[in-house]
PDB file of the backbone (N, CA, C, O) and the ligand in Angstrom, with CONECT records:
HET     ZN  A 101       1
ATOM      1  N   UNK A   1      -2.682  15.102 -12.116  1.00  0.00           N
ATOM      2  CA  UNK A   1      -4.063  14.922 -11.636  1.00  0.00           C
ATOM      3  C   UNK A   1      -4.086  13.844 -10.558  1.00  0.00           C
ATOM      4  O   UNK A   1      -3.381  12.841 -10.669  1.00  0.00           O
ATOM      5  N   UNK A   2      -4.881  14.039  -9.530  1.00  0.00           N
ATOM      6  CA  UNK A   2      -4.549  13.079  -8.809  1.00  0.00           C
ATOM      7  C   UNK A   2      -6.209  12.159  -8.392  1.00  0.00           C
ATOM      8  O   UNK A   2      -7.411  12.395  -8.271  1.00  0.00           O
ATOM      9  N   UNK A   3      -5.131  10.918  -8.293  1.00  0.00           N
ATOM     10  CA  UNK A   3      -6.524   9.601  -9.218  1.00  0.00           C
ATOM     11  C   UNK A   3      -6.972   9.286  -7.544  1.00  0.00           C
ATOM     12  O   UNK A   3      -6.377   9.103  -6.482  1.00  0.00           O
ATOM     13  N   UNK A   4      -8.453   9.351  -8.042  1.00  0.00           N
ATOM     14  CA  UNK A   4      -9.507   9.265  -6.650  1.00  0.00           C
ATOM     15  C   UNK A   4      -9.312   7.705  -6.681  1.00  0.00           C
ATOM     16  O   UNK A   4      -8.625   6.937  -7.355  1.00  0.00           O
ATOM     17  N   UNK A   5     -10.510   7.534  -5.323  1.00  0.00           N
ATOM     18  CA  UNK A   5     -10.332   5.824  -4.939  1.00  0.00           C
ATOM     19  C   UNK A   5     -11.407   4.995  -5.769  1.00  0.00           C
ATOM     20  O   UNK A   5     -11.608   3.785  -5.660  1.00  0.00           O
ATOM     21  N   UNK A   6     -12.093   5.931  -6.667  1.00  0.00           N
ATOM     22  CA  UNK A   6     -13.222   4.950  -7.513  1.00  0.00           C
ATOM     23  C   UNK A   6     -12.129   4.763  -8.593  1.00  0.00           C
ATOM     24  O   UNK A   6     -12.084   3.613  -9.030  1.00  0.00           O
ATOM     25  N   UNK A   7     -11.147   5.723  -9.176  1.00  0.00           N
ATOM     26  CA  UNK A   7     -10.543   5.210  -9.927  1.00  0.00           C
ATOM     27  C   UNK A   7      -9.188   4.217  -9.971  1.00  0.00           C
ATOM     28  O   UNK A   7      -8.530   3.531 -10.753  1.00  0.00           O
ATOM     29  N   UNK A   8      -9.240   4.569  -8.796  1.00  0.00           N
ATOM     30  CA  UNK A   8      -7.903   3.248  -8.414  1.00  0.00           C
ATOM     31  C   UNK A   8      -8.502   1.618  -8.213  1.00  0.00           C
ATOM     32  O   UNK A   8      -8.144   0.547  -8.703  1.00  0.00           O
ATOM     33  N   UNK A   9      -9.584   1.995  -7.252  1.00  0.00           N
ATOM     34  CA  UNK A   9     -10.436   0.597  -7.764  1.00  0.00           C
ATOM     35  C   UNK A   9     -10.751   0.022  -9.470  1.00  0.00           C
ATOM     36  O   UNK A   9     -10.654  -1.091  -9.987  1.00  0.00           O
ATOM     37  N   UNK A  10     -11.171   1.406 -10.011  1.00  0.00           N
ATOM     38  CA  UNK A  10     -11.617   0.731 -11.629  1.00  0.00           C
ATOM     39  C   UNK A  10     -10.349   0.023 -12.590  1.00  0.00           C
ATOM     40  O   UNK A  10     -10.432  -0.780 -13.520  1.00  0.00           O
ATOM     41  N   UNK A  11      -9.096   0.705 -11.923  1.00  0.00           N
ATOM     42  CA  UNK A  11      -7.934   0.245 -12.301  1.00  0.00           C
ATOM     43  C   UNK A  11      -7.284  -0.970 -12.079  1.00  0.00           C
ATOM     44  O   UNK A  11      -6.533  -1.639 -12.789  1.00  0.00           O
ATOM     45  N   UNK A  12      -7.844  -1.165 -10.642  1.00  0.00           N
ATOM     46  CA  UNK A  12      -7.467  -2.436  -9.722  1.00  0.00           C
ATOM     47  C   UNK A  12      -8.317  -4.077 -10.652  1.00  0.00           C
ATOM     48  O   UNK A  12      -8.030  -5.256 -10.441  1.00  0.00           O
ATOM     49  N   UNK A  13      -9.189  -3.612 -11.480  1.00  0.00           N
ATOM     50  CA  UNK A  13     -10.265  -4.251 -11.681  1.00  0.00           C
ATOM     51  C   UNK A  13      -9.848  -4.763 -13.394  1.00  0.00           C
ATOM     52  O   UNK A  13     -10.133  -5.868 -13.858  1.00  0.00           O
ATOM     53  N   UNK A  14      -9.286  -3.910 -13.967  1.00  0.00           N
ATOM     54  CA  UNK A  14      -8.834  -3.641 -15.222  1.00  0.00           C
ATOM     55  C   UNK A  14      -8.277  -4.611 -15.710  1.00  0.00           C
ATOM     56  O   UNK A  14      -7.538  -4.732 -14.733  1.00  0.00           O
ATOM     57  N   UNK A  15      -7.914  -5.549 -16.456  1.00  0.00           N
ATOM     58  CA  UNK A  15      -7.132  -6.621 -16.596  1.00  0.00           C
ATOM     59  C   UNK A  15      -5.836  -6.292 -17.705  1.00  0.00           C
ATOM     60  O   UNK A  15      -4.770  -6.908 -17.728  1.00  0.00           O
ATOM     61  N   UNK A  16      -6.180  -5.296 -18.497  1.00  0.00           N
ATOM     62  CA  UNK A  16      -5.331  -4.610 -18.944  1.00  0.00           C
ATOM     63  C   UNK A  16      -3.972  -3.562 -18.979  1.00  0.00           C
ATOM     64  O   UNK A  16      -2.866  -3.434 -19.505  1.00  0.00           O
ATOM     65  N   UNK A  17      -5.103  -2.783 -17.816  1.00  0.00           N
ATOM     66  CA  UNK A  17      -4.303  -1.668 -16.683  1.00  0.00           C
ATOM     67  C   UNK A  17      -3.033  -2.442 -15.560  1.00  0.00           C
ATOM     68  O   UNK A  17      -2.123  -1.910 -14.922  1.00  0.00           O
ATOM     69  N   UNK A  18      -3.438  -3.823 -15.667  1.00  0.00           N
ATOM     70  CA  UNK A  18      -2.830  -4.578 -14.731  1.00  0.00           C
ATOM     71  C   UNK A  18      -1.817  -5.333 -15.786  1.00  0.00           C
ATOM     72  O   UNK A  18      -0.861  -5.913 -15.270  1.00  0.00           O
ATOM     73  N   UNK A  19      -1.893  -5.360 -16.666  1.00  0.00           N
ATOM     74  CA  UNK A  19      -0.723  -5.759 -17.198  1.00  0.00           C
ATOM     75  C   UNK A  19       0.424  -4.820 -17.590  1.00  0.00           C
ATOM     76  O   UNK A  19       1.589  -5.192 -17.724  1.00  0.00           O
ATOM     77  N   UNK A  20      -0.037  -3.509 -17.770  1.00  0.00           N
ATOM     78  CA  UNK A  20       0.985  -2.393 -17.896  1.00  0.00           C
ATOM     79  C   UNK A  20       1.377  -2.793 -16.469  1.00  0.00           C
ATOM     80  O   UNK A  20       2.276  -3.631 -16.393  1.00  0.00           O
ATOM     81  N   UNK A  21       0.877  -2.355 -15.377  1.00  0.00           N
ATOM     82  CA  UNK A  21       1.409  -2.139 -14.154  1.00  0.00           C
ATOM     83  C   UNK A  21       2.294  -3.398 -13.873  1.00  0.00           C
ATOM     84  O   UNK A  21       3.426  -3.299 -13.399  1.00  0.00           O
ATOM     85  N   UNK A  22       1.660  -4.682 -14.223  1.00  0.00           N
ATOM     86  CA  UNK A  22       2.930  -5.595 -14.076  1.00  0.00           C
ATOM     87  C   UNK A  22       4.344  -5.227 -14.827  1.00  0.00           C
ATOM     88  O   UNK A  22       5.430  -5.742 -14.562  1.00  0.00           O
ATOM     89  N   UNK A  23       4.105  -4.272 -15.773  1.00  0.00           N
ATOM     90  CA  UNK A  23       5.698  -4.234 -16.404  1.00  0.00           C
ATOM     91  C   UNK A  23       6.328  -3.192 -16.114  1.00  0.00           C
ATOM     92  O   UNK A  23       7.453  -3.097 -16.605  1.00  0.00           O
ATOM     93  N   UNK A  24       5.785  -1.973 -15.155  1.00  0.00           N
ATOM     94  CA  UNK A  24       5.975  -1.026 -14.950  1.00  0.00           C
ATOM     95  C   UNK A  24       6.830  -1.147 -13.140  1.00  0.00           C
ATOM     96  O   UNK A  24       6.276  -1.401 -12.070  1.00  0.00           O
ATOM     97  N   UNK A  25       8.021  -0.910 -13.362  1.00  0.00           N
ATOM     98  CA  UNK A  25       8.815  -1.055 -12.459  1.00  0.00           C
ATOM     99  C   UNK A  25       8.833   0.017 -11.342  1.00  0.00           C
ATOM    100  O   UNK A  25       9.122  -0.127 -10.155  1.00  0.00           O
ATOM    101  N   UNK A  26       8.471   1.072 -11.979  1.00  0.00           N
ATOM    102  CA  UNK A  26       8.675   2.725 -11.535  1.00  0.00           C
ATOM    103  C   UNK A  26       7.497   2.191 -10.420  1.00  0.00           C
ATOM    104  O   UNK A  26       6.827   1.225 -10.785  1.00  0.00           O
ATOM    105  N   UNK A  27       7.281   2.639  -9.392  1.00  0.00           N
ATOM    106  CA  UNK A  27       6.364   3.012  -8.321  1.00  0.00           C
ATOM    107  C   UNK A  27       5.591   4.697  -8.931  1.00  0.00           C
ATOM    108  O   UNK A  27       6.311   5.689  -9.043  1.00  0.00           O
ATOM    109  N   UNK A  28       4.173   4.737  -9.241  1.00  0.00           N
ATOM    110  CA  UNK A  28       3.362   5.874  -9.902  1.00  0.00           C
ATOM    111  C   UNK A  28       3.544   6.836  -8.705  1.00  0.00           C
ATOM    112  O   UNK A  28       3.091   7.963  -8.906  1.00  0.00           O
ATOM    113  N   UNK A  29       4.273   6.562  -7.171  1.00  0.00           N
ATOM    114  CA  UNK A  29       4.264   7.799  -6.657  1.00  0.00           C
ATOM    115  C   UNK A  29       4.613   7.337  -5.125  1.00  0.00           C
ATOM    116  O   UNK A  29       4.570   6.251  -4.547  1.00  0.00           O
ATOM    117  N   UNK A  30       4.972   8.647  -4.743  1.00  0.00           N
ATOM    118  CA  UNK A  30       5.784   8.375  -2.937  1.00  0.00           C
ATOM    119  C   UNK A  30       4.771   6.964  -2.390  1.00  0.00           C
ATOM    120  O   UNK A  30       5.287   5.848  -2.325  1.00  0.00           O
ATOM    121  N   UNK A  31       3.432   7.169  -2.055  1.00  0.00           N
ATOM    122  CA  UNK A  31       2.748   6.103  -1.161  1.00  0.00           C
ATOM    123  C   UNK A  31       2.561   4.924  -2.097  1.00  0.00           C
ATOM    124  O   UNK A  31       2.409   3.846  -1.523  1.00  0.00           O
ATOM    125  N   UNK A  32       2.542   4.910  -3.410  1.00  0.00           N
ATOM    126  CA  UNK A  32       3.048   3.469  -3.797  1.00  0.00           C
ATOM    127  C   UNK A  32       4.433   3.388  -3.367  1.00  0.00           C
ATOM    128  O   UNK A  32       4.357   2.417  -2.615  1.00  0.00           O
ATOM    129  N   UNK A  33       5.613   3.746  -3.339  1.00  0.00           N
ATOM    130  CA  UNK A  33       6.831   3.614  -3.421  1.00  0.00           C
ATOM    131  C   UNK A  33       6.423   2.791  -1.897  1.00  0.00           C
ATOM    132  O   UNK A  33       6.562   1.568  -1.859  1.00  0.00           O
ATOM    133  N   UNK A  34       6.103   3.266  -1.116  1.00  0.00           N
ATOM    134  CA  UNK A  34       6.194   3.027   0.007  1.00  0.00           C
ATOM    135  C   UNK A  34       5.497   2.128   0.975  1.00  0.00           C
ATOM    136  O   UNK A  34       5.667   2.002   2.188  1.00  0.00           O
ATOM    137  N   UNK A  35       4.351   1.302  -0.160  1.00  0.00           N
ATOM    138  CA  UNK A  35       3.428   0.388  -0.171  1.00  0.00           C
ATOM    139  C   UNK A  35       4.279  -1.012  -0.170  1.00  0.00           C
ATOM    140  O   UNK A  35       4.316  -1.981   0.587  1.00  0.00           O
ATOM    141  N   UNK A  36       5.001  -0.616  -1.489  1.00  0.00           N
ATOM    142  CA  UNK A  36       6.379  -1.841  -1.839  1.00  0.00           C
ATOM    143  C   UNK A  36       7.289  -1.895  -1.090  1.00  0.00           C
ATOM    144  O   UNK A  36       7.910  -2.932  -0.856  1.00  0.00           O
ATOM    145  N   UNK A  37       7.498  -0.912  -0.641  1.00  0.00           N
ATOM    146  CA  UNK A  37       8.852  -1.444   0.312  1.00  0.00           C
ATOM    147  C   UNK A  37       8.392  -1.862   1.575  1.00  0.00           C
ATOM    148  O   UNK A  37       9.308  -2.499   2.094  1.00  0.00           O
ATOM    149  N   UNK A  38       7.441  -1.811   2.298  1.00  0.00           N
ATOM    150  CA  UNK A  38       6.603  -2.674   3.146  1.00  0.00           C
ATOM    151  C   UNK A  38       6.307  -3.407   3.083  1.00  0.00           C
ATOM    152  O   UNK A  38       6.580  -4.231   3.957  1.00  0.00           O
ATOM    153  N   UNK A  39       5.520  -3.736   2.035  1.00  0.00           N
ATOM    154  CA  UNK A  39       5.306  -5.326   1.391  1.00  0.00           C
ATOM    155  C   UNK A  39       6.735  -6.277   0.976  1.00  0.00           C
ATOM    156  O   UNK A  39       6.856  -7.492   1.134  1.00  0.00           O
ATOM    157  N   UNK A  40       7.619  -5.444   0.476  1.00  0.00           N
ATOM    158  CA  UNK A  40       9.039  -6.237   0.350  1.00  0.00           C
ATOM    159  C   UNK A  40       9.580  -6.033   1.827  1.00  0.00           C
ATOM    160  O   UNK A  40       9.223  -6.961   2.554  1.00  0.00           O
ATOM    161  N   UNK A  41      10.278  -5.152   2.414  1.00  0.00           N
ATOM    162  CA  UNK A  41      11.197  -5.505   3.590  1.00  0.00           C
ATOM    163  C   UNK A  41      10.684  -5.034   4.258  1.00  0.00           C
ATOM    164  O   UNK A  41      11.434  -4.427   5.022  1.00  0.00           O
ATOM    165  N   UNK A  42       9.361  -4.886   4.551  1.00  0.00           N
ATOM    166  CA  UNK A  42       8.947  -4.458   6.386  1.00  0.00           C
ATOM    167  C   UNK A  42       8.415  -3.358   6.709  1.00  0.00           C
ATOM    168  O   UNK A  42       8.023  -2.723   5.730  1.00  0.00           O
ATOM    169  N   UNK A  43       8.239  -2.861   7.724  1.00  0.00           N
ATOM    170  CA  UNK A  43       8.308  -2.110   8.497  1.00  0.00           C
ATOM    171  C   UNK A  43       9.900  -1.259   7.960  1.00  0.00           C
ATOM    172  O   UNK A  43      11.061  -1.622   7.769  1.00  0.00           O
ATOM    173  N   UNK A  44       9.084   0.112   7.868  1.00  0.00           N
ATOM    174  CA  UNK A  44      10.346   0.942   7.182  1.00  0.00           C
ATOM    175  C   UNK A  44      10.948   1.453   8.451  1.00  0.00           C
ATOM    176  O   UNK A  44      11.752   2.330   8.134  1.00  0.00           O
ATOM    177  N   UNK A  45      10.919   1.307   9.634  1.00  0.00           N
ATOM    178  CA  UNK A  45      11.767   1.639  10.571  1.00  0.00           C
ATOM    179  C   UNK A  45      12.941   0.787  11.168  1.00  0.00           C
ATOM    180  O   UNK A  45      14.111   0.948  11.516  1.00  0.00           O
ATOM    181  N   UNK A  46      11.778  -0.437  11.085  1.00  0.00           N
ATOM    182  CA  UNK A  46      12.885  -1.625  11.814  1.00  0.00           C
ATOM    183  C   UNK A  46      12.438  -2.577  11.096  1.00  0.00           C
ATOM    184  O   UNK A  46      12.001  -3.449  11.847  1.00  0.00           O
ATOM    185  N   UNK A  47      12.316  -2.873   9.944  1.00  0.00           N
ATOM    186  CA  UNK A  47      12.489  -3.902   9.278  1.00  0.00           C
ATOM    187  C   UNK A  47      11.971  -5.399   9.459  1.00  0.00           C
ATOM    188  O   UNK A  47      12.335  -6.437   8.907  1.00  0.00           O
ATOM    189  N   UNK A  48      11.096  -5.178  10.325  1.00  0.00           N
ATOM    190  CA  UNK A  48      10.030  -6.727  10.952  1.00  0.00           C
ATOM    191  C   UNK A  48       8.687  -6.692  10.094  1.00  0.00           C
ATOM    192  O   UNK A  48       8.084  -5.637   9.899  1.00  0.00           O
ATOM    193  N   UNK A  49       8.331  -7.730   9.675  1.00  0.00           N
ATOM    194  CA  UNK A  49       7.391  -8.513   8.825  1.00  0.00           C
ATOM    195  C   UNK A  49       6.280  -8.928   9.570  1.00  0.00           C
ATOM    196  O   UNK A  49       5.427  -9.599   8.988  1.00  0.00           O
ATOM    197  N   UNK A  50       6.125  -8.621  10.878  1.00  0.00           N
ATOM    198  CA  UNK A  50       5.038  -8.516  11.813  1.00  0.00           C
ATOM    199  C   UNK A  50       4.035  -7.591  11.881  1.00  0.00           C
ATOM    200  O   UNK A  50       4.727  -6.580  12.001  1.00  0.00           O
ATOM    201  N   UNK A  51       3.222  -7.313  11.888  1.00  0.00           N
ATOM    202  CA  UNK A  51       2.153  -6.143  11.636  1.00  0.00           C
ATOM    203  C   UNK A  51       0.939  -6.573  12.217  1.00  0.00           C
ATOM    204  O   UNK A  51       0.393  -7.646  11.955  1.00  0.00           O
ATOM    205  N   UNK A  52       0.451  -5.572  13.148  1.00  0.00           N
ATOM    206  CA  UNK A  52      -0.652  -5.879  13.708  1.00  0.00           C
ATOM    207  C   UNK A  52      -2.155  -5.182  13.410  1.00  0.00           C
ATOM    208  O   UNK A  52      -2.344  -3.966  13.444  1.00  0.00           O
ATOM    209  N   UNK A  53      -3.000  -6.004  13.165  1.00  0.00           N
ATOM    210  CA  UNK A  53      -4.113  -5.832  12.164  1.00  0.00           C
ATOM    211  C   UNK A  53      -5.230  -4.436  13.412  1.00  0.00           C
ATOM    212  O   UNK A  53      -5.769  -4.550  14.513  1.00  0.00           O
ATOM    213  N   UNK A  54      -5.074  -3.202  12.332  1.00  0.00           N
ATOM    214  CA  UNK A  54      -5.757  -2.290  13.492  1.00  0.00           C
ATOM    215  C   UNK A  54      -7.513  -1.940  12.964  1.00  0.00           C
ATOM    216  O   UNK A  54      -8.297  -2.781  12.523  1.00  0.00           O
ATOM    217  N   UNK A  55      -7.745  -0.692  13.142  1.00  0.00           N
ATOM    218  CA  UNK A  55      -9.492  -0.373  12.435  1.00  0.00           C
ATOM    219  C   UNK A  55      -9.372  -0.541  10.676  1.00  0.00           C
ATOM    220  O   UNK A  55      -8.493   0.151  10.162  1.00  0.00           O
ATOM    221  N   UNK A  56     -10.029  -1.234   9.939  1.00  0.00           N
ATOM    222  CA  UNK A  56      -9.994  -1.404   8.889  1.00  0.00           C
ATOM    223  C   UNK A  56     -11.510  -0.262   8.065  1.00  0.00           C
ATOM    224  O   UNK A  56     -12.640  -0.410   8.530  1.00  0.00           O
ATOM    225  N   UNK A  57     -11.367   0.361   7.355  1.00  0.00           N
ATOM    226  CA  UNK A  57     -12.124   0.904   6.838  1.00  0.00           C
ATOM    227  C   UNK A  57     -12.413   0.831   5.078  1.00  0.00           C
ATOM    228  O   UNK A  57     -11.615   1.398   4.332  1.00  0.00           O
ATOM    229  N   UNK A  58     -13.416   0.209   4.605  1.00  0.00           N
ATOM    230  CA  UNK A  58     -13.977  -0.325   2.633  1.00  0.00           C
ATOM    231  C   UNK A  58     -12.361  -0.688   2.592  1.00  0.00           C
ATOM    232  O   UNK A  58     -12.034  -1.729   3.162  1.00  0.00           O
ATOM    233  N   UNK A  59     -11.433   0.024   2.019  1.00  0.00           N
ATOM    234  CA  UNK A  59     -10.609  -0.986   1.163  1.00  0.00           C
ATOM    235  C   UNK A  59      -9.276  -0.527   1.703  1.00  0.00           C
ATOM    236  O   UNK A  59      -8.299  -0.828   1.018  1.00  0.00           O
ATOM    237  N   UNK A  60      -9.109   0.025   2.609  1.00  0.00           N
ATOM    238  CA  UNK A  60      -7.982   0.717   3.726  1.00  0.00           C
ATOM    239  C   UNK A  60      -8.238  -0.125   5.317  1.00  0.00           C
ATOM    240  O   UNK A  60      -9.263  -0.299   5.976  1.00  0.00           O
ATOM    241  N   UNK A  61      -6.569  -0.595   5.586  1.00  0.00           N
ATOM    242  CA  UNK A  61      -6.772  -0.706   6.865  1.00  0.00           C
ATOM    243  C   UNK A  61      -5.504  -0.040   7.806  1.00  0.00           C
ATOM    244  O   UNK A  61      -4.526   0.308   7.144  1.00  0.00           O
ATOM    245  N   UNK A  62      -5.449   0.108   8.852  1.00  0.00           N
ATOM    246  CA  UNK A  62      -4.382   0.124   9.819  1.00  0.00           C
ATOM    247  C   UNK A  62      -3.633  -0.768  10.560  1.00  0.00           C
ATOM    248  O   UNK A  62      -4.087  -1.483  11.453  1.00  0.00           O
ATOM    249  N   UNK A  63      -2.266  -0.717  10.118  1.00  0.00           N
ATOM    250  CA  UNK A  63      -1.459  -1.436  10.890  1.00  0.00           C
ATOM    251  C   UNK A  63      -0.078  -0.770  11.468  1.00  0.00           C
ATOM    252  O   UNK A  63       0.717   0.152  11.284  1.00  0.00           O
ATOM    253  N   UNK A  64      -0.343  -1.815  12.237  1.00  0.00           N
ATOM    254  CA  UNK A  64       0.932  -1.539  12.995  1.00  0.00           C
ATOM    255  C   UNK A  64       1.849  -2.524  13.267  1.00  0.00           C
ATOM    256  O   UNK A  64       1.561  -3.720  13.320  1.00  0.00           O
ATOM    257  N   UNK A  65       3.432  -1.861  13.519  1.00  0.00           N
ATOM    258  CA  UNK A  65       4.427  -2.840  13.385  1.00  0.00           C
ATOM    259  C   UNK A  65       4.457  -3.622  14.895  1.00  0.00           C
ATOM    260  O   UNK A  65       4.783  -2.866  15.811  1.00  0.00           O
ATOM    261  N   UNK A  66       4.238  -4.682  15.193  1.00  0.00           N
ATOM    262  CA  UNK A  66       4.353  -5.550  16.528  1.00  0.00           C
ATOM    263  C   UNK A  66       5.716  -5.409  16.725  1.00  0.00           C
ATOM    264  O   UNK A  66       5.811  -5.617  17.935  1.00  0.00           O
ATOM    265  N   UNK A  67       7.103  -5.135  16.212  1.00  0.00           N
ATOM    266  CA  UNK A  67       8.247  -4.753  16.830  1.00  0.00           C
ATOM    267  C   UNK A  67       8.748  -3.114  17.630  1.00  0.00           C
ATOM    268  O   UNK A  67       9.290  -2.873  18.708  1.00  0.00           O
ATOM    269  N   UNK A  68       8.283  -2.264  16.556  1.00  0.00           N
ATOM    270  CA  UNK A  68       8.701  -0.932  16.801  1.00  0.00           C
ATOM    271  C   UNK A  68       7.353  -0.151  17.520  1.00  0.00           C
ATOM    272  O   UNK A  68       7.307   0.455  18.591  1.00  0.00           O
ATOM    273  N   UNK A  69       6.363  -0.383  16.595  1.00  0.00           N
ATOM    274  CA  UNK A  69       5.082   0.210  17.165  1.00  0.00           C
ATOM    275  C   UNK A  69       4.955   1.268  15.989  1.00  0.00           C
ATOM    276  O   UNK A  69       4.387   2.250  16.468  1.00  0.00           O
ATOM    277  N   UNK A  70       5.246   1.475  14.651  1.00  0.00           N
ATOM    278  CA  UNK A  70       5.309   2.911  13.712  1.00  0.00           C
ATOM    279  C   UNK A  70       3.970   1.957  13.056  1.00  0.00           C
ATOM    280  O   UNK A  70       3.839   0.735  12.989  1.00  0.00           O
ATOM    281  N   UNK A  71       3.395   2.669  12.777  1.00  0.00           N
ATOM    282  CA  UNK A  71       1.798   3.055  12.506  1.00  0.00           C
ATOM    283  C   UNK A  71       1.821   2.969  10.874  1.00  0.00           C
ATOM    284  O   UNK A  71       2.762   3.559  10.344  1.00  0.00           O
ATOM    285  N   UNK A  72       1.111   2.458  10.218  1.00  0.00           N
ATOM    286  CA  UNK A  72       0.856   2.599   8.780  1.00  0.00           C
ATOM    287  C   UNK A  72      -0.613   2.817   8.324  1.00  0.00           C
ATOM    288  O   UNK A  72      -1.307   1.989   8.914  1.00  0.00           O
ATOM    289  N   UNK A  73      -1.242   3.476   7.641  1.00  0.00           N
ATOM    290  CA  UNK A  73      -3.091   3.140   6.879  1.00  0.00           C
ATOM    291  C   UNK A  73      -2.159   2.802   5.432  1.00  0.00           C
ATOM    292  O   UNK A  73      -1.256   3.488   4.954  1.00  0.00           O
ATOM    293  N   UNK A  74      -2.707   1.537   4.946  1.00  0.00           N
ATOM    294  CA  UNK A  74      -2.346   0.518   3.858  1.00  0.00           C
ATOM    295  C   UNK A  74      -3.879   0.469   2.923  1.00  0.00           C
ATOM    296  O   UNK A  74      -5.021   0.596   3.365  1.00  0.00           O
ATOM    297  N   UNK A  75      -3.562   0.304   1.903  1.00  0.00           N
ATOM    298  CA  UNK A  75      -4.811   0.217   0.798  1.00  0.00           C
ATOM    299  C   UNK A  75      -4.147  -0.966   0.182  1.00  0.00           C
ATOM    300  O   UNK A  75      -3.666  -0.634  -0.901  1.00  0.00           O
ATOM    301  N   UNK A  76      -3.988  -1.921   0.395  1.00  0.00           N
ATOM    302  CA  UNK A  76      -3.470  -3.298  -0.814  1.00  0.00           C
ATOM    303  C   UNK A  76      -4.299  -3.143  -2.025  1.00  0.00           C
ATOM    304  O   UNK A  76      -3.565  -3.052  -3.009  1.00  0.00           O
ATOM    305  N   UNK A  77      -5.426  -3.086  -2.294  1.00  0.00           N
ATOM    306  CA  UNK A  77      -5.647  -2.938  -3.690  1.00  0.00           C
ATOM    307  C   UNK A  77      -5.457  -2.119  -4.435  1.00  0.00           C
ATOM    308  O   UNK A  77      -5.553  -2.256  -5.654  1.00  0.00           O
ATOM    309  N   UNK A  78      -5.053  -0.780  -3.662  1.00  0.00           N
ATOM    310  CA  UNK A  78      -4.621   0.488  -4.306  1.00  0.00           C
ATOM    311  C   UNK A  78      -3.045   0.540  -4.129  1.00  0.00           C
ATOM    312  O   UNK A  78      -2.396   1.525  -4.480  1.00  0.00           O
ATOM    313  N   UNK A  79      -2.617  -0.312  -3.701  1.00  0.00           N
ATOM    314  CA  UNK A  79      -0.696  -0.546  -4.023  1.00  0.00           C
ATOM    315  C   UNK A  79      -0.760   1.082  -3.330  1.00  0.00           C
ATOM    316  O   UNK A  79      -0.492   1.989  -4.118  1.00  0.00           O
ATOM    317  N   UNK A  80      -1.135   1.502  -1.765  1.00  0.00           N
ATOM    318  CA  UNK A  80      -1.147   2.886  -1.241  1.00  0.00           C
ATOM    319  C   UNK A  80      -1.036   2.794   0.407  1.00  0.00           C
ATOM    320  O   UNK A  80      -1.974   2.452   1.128  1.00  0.00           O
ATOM    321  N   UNK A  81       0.501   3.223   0.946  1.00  0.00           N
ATOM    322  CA  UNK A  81       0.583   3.342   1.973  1.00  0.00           C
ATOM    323  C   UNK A  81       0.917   4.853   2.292  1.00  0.00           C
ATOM    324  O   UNK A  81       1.245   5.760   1.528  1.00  0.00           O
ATOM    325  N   UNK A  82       0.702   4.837   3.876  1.00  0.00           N
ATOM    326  CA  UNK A  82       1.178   6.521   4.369  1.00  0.00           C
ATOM    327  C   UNK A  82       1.285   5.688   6.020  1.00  0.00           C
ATOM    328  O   UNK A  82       0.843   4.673   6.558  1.00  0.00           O
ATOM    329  N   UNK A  83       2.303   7.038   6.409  1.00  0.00           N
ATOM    330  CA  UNK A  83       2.035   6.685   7.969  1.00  0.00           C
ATOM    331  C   UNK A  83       0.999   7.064   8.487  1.00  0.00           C
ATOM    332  O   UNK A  83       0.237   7.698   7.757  1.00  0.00           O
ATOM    333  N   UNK A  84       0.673   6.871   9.633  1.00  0.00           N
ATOM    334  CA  UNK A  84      -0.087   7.703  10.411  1.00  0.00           C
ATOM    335  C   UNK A  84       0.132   7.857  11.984  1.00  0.00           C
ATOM    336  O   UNK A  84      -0.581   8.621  12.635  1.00  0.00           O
TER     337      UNK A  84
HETATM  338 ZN    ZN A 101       8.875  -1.556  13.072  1.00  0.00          ZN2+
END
């Protein structure tokens, strides 16, 4: 089933839900997987920690890498990245 953004917020909010997820190592899916490895090493192309702040929309924004130029929409409270 796939969890809408009221419920990723209600989750985000959860103090409970957030303690499973602290022990839960597994990434719940490709754009979390890929949330973390951005937030840990970068820019998944070239590996720079630079990111330039683009249109931000409620709890999603756009960035981009200031080295390579590869494009991301990021949700930090929803641990949810994709390119774009
Ligand atoms: Zn880059």
């Amino acid at each position: 089933m796939k969890q809408t953004i009221l419920d990723a917020v209600k989750d985000y909010f959860s103090p409970v839900s957030n303690l499973f997820k602290a022990k839960s190592a597994k990434p719940k899916d490709a754009n979390e997987a890929m949330f973390i490895q951005i937030r840990d090493n970068g820019c998944l192309d070239c590996g720079s920690h630079d990111f330039l702040e683009g249109p931000t929309a409620s709890i999603a924004m756009n960035i981009k890498c200031a080295n390579c130029g590869s494009k991301y929409n990021i949700a930090p409270m929803m641990q949810f990245a994709e390119r774009i």
